[in-house]
C-alpha positions as CSV (number, residue, x, y, z in Angstrom):
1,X,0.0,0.0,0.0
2,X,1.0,3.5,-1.0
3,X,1.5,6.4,1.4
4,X,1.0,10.1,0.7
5,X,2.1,12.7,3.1
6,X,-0.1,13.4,5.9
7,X,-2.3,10.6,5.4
8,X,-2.7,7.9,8.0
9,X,-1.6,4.7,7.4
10,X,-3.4,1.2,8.9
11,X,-0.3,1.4,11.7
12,X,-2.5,4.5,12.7
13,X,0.9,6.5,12.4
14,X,0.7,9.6,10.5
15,X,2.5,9.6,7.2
16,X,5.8,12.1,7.1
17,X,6.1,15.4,5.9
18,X,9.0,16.2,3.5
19,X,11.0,18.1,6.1
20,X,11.4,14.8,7.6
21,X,13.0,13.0,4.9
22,X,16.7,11.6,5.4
23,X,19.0,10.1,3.0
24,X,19.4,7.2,5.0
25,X,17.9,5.5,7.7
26,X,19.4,2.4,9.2
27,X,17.3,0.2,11.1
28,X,19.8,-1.5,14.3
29,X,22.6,0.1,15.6
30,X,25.2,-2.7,16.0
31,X,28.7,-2.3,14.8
32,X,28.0,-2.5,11.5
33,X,25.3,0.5,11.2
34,X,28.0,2.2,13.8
35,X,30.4,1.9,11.1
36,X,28.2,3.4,8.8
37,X,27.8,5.9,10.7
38,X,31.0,7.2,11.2
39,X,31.6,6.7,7.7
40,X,29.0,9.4,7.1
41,X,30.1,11.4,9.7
42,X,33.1,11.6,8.4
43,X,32.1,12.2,4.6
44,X,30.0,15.0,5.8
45,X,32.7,16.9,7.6
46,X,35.0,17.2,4.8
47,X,32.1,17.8,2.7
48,X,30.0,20.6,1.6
49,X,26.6,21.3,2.5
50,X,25.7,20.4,-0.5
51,X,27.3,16.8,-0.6
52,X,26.4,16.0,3.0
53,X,23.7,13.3,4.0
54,X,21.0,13.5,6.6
55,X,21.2,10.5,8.4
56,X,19.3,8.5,10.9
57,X,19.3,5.5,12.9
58,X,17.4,3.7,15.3
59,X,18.0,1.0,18.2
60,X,15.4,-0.7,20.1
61,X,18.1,-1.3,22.7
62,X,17.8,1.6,25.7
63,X,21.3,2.2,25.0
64,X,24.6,0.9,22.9
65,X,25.5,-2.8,23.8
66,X,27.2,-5.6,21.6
67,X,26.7,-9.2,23.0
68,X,26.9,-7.7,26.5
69,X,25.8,-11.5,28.1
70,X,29.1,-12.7,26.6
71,X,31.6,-9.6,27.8
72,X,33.6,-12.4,30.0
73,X,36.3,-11.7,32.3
74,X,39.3,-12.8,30.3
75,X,37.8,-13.5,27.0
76,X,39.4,-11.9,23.7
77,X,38.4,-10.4,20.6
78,X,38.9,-13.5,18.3
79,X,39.9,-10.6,14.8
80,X,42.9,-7.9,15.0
81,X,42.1,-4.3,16.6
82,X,43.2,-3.2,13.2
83,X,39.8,-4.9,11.9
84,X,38.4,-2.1,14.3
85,X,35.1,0.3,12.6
86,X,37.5,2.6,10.4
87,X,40.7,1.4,9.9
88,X,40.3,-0.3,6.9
89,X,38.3,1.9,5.2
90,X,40.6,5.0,6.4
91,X,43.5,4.1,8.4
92,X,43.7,7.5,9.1
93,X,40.3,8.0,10.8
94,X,40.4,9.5,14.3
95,X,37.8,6.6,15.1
96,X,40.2,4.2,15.3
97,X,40.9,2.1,17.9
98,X,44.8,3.3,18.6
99,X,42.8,6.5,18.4
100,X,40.8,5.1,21.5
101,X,43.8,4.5,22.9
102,X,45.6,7.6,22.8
103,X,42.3,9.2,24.1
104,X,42.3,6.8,27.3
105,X,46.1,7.1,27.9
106,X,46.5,3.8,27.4
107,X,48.5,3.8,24.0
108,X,52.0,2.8,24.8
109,X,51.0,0.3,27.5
110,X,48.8,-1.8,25.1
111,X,51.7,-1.7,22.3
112,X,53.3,-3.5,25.9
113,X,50.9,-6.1,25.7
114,X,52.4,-7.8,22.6
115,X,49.2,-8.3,21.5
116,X,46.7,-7.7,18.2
117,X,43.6,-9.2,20.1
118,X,42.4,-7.0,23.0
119,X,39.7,-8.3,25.7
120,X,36.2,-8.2,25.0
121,X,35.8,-6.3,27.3
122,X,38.2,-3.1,25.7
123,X,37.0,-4.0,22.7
124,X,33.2,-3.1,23.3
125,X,34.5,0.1,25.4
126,X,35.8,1.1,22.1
127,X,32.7,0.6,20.0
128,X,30.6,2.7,22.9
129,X,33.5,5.1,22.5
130,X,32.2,5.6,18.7
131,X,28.9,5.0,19.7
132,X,28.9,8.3,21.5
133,X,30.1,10.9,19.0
134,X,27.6,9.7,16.2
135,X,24.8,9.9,19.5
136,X,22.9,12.8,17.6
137,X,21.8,10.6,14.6
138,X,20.3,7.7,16.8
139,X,17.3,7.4,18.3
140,X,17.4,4.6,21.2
141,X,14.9,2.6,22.1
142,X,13.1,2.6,19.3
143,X,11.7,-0.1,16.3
144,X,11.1,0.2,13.1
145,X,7.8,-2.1,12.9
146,X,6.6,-1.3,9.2
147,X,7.7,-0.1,6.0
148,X,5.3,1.4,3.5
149,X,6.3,2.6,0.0
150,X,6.0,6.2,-1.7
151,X,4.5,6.6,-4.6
152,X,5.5,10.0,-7.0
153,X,3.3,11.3,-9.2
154,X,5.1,9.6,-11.9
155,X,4.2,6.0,-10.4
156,X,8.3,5.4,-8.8
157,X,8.9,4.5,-5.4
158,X,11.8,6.8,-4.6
159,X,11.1,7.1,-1.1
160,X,10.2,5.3,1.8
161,X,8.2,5.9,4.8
162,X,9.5,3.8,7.7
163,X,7.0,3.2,11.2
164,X,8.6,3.4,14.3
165,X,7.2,2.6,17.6
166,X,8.9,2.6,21.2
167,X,10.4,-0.5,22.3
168,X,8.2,-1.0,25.3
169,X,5.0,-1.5,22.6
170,X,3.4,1.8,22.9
171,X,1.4,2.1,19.6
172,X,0.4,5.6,20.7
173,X,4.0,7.0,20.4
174,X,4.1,6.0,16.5
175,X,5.4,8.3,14.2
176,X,6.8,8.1,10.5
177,X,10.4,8.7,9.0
178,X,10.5,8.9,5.3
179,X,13.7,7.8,3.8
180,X,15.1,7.4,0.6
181,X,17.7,4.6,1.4
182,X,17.2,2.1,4.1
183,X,19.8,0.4,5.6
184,X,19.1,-3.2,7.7
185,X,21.2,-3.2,10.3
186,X,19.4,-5.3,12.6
187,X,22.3,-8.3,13.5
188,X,21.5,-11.8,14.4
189,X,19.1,-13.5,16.6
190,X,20.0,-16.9,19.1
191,X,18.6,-20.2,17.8
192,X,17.6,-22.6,19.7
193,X,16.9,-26.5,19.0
194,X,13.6,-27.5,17.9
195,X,11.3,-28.0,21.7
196,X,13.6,-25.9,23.9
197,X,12.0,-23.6,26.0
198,X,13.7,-20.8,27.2
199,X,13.1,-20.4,31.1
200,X,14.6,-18.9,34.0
201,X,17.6,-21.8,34.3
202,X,17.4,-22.4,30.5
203,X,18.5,-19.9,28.4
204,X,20.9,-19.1,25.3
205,X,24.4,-18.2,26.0
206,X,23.8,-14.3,25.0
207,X,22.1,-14.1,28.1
208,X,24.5,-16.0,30.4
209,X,26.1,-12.6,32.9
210,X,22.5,-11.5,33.5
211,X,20.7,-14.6,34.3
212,X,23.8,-15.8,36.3
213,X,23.7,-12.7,38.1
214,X,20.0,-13.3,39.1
215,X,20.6,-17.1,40.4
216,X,20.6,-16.8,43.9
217,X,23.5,-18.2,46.0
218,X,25.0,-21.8,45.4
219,X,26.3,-22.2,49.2
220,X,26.1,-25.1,50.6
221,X,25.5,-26.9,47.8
222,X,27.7,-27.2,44.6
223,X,26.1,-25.7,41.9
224,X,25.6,-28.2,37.8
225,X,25.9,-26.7,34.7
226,X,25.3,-28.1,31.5
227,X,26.8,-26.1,28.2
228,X,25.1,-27.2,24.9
229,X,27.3,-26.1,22.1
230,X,30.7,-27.4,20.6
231,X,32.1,-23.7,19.8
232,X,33.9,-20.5,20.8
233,X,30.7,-19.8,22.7
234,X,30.3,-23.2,24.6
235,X,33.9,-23.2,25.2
236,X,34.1,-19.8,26.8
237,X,31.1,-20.2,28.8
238,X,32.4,-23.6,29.9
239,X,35.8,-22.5,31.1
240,X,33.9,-19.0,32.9
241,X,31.6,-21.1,34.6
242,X,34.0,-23.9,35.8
243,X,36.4,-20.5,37.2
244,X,33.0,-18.8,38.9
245,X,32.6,-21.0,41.9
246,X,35.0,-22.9,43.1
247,X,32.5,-26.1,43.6
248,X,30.6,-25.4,40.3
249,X,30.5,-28.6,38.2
250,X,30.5,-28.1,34.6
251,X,29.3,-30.6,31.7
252,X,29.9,-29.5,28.2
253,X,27.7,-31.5,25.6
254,X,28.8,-31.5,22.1
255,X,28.2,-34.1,18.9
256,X,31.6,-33.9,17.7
257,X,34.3,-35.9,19.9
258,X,36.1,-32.9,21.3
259,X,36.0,-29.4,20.5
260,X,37.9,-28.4,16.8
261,X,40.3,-26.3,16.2
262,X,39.8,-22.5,14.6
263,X,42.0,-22.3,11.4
264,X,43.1,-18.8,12.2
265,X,46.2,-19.4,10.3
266,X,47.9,-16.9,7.6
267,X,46.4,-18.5,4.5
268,X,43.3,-19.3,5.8
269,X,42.6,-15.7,6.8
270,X,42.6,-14.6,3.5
271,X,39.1,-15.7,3.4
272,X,38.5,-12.6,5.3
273,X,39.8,-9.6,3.1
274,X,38.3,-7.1,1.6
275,X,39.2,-8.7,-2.1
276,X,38.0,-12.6,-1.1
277,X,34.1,-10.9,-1.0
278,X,34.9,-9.2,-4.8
279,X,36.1,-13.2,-5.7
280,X,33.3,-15.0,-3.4
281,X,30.9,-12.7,-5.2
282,X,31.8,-13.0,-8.8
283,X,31.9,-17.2,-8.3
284,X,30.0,-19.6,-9.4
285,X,27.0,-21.3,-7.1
286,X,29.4,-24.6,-6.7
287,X,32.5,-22.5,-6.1
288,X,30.3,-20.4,-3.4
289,X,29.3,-23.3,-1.8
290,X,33.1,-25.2,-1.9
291,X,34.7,-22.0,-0.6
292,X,32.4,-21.8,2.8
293,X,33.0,-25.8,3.2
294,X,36.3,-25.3,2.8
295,X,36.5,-22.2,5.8
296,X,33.8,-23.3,7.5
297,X,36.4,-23.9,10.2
298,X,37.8,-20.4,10.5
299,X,34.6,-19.7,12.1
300,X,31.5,-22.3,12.7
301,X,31.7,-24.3,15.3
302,X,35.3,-24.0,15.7
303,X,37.7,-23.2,19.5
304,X,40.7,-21.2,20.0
305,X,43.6,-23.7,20.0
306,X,44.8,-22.3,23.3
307,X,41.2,-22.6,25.1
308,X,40.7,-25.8,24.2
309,X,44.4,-26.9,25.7
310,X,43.1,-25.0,28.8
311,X,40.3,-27.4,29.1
312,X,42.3,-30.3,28.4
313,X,44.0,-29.4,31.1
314,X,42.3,-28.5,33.3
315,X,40.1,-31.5,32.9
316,X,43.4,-34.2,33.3
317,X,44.5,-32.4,36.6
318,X,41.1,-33.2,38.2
319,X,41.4,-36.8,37.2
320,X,45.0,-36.8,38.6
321,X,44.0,-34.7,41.9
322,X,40.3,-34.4,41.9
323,X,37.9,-33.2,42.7
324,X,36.5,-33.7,39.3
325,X,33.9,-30.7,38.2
326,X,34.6,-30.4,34.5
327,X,33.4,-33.2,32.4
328,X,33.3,-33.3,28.3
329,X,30.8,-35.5,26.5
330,X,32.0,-35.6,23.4
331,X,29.9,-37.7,20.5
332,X,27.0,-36.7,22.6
333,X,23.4,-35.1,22.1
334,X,21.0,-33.9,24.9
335,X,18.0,-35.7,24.1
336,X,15.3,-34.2,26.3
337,X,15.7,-31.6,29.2
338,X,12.9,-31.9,31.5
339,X,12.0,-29.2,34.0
340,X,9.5,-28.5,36.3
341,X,8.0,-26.2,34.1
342,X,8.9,-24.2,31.4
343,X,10.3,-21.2,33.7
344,X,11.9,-23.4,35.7
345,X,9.9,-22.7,38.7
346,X,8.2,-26.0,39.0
347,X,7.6,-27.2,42.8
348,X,11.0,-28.9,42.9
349,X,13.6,-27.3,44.7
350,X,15.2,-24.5,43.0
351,X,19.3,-24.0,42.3
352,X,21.0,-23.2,45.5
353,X,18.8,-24.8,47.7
354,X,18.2,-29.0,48.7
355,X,19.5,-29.8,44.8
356,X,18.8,-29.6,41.2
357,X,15.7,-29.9,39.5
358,X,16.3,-30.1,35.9
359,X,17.1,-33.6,33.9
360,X,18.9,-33.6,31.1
361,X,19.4,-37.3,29.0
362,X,22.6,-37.1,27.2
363,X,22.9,-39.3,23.8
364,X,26.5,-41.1,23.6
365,X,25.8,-41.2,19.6
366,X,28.3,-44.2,18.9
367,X,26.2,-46.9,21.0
368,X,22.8,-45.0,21.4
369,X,23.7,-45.5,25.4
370,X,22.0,-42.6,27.4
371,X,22.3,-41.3,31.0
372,X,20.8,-38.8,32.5
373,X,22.7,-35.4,34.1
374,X,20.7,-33.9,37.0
375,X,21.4,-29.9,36.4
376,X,20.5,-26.7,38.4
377,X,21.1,-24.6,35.1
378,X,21.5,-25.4,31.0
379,X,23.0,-22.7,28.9
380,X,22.7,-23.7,24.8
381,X,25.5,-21.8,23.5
382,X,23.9,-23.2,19.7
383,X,24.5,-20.6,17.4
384,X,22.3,-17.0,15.9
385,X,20.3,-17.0,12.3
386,X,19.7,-14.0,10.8
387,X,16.5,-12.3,10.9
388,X,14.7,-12.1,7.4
389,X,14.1,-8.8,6.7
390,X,10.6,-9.8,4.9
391,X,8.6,-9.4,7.8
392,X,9.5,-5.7,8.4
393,X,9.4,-4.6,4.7
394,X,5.9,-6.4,4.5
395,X,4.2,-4.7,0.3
396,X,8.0,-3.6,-0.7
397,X,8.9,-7.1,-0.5
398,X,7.2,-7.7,-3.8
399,X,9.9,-5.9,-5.2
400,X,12.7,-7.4,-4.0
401,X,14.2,-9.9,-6.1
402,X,15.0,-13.7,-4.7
403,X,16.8,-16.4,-6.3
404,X,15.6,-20.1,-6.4
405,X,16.0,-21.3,-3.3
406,X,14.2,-17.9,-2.1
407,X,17.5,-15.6,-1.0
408,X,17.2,-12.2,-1.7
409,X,19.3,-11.3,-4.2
410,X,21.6,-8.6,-3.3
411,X,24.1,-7.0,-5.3
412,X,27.8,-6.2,-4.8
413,X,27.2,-3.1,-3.0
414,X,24.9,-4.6,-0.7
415,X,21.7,-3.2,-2.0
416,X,19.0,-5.4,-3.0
417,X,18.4,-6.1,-6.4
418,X,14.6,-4.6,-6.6
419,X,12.2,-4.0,-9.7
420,X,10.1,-1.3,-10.6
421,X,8.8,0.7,-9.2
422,X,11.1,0.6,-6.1
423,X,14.2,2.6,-7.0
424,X,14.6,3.6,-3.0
425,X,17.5,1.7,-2.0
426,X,17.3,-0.4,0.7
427,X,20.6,-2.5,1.8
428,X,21.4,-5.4,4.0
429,X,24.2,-5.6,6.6
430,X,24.3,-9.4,7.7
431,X,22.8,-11.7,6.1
432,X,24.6,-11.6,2.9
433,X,26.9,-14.9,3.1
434,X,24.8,-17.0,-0.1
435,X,26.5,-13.6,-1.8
436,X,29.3,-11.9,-0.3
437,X,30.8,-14.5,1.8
438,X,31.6,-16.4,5.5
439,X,32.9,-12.5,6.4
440,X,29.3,-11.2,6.1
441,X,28.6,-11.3,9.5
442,X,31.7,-11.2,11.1
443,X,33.6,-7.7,11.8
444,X,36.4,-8.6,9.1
445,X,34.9,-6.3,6.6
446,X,32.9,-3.7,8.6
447,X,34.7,-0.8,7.6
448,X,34.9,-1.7,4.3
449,X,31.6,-2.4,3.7
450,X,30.8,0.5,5.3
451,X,32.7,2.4,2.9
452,X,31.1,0.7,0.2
453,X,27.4,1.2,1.3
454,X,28.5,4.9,1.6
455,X,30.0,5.4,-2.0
456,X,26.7,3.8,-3.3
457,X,24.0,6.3,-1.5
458,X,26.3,8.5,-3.0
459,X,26.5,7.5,-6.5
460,X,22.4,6.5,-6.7
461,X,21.6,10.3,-5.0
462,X,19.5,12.9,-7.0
463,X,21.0,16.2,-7.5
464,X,20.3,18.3,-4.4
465,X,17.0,20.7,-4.3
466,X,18.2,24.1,-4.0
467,X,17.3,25.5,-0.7
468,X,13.6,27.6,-0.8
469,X,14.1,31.3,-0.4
470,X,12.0,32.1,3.0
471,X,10.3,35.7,3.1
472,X,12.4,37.1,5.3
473,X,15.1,36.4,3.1
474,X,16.8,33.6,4.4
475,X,17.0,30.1,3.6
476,X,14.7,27.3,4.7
477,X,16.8,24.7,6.3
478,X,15.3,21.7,7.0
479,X,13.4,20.9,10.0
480,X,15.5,18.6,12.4
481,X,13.7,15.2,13.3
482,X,13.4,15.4,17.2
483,X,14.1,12.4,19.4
484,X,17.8,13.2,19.5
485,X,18.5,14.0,16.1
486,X,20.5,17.1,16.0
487,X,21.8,18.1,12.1
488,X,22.2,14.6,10.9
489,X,26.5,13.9,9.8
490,X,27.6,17.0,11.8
491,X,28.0,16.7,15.6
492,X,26.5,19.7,17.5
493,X,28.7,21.1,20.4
């Protein structure tokens, strides 16, 4: 359904006026729309007013936050701080992250650390570090929950108007952004195995600090976890658990014998520059489909060489000295996990009390022999899908080409291949791999893509209206959006 300005739409929301119309809008504000926009930020300071771009984005998160549940003690970035959210676009960007260093004082004494991985920890400091000088384009706690196309007189789709509602659900506080580039930004999502039910001692591993920090205390009794998962995930959560509480006993449950290694060698890594997605893109279906079998284990499903020795380790020492708490089922499934209820808050007694109330039957898959592991917690560190953007771009969906097997065809510069009418762009950050690659979702080629996304909405814009002469003489600069959005691309004081 077509929208005209100032009529409402069946959201209820009010259609926007053209003051309100941006040049982009990206919808999730993850590292990759971050990137984005700082590469717009950027571009617009060195840039005329003329050439600049009014941005926008929007975050249904209260505030920045990258895998926070994961942010372990200890745990590194797993991809060099040169693969930071500008440096290989511009490796002279002040939004680097030696730039965040030299801004925290802490410059020479990481260079003292030896090191190209820093914590997680650092790491996500730096991205809220970027995350606060681009905080006049984004509106927090928001959702885009609709997208409806504009129709010109001429019959093209050149624009769209994008419905966004607060987080919390409140359909009164609708209200429209019209957009003539939208930019899908909105990350991955955790999966689950079929029949899981989340509950309060079930639950993915993107939630683990959280719900660990609501479990009440484990004294006297010694605390079970079970970790679903055979990768970097599982193995992290597995070795932060097993350090938590001293008595904590941890079982890691995985179908492959024992935890593989991540090819993070020289060669391998080439997989992950800039020109592999120009060679992934240009290739044949069958050459696609060889190259991610091939480096499937640079990334899926795949450990850190030296965290799986630690857990080799640390597993032997307890058979030598005991007490064993760390045991790996390897060649195992969990075939059923059986709670009190789905919450976990059956009558049973709960963790940290008389003893656990959750049973989980574990698979050995050589025999078909199963036991049964009696658990106060289960974590299922199993992985994220991507979110298909069909749902949120509901009538312009029509125009957005898919392949056979029902991917959305998206070109090199991540815009999806659309028919007429649609000539709006709208592009995908994510869920690109059947096109662009195993780096699609990883930060490898952030900045880069960033870059590219940028040059496009560039090269597709329409010659700038000039500016309407008011009556008193002056110009009539656009209205500013509200919600936080100063001059979009050009920090205020």
């Amino acid at each position: 359904m077509s929208r005209e300005p100032g009529r409402a739409g069946p959201d209820g929301a009010e259609g926007a006026g053209p003051a309100d119309v941006v040049d982009v809008l990206g919808v999730g504000f993850g590292p990759s729309n971050l990137a984005l926009a700082l590469a717009v930020q950027e571009h617009n300071e060195r840039s005329p007013a003329s050439r600049r771009l009014r941005a926008a984005f929007v975050e249904q998160q209260a505030a920045f936050g990258w895998h926070r549940g994961m942010l372990l003690e200890g745990a590194t970035m797993q991809v060099s701080f040169l693969k930071d959210l500008v440096t290989m676009r511009d490796p002279t960007s002040p939004r680097s992250f030696l730039s965040y260093l030299q801004g925290q004082g802490r410059l020479a004494d990481f260079i003292n650390t030896k090191t190209m991985f820093p914590s997680r920890i650092e790491f996500h400091d730096y991205l809220e570090w970027c995350a606060a000088d681009v905080r006049h384009l984004v509106s927090y706690g928001t959702r885009a929950v609709a997208v409806h196309p504009v129709t010109s007189p001429d019959g093209i789709v050149g624009e769209l108007d994008v419905v966004l509602r607060d987080a919390a659900g409140d359909r009164v506080a609708s209200r429209v952004v019209r957009t003539r580039n939208l930019v899908l930004g909105t990350g991955l999502v955790p999966w689950l195995p079929a029949g899981v039910q989340r509950g309060e001692r079930v639950w993915h591993n993107s939630e683990l600090l959280p719900r660990l920090a609501r479990l009440a205390p484990a004294e006297p009794r010694r605390r079970r976890y079970v970790v679903v998962g055979a990768g970097q995930s599982a193995a992290e959560a597995t070795a932060y658990l097993h350090d938590r509480e001293d008595a904590a006993e941890v079982h890691s449950v995985f179908s492959r014998y024992g935890y593989s290694p991540a090819d993070d060698t020289s060669f391998a890594n080439r997989i992950f520059d800039p020109e592999a997605v120009d060679h992934f893109y240009a290739a044949p279906g069958e050459v696609k489909q060889m190259l991610m079998d091939y480096h499937a284990n640079t990334n899926y499903s795949v450990v850190d060489p030296e965290l799986i020795a630690e857990l080799y380790r640390r597993a032997y020492q307890e058979q030598v000295h005991g007490p064993r708490r760390l045991h790996v089922h390897g060649a195992c499934r969990v075939s059923a996990v059986r709670a009190p209820d789905p919450a976990g808050n059956g009558d049973g007694p709960g963790p940290g009390t008389d003893g656990p109330d959750i049973e989980v039957d574990v698979e050995f898959l050589p025999t078909g022999r199963a036991h049964t592991i009696a658990a106060d917690v289960v974590v299922y560190a199993t992985g994220y899908r991507p979110i298909d953007p069909s749902g949120l771009l509901g009538d312009v969906g029509a125009w957005c080409r898919r392949a056979g097997d029902g991917e959305l065809l998206v070109e090199r510069d991540y815009r999806l291949h659309t028919v007429d009418p649609l000539r709006a762009g709208i592009y995908l950050q994510g869920p690109t791999e059947h096109t662009h690659g195993i780096s699609s979702t990883l930060l490898s080629t952030t900045a880069v893509r960033a870059g590219e996304i940028l040059d496009s909405v560039l090269g597709h814009r329409r010659p700038a209206p000039e500016l309407a002469v008011d009556h008193d003489g002056g110009t009539g600069e656009p209205a500013t959006m509200g919600h936080g959005w100063g001059d979009p691309g050009v920090a205020t004081p």
